[in-house]
C-alpha positions, 0 to 999 in steps of 0.5 A: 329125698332130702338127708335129715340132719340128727340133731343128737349128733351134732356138737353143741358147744362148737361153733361150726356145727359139724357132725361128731363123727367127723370133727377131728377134736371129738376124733382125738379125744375118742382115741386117747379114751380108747387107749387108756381103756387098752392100758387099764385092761394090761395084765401089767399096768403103767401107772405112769401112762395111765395118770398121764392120759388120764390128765391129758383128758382132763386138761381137754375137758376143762378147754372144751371142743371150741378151742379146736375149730379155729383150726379146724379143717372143717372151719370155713367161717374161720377161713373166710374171716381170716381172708377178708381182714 
């Protein structure tokens, strides 16, 4: 039986086509949401951290996913272009 591909769960805007739940660029992002989540629900709040996430975050919103997949393990376009120049 042939695993059918969720079309919902893969990246638009990358070039490679990998699964969100594995592309390491949608990993990091997810993580730093989740700590700035953990620092906003503190009883006592940084509001140091907070801005600073918050404008890490932003800065990658404005980049994009694509900026990554030239390093990207998962790249093997990249891997292969690279070798045959």
């Amino acid at each position: 039986m042939a695993k059918k591909v969720n079309k919902k769960k893969i990246v638009g805007v990358c070039p490679v086509g990998i699964l969100k739940t594995r592309c390491p660029s949608i990993k990091t992002t997810r993580a730093m949401r989740v700590k700035l989540m953990a620092l906003q629900k503190e009883d006592i709040v940084k509001t140091d951290k907070v801005s600073q996430f918050q404008a890490s975050l932003k800065a990658r919103k404005i980049r994009g996913i694509a900026v990554d997949c030239e390093t990207c393990c998962y790249n093997t376009q990249a891997a292969a272009a690279a070798a045959a120049s």
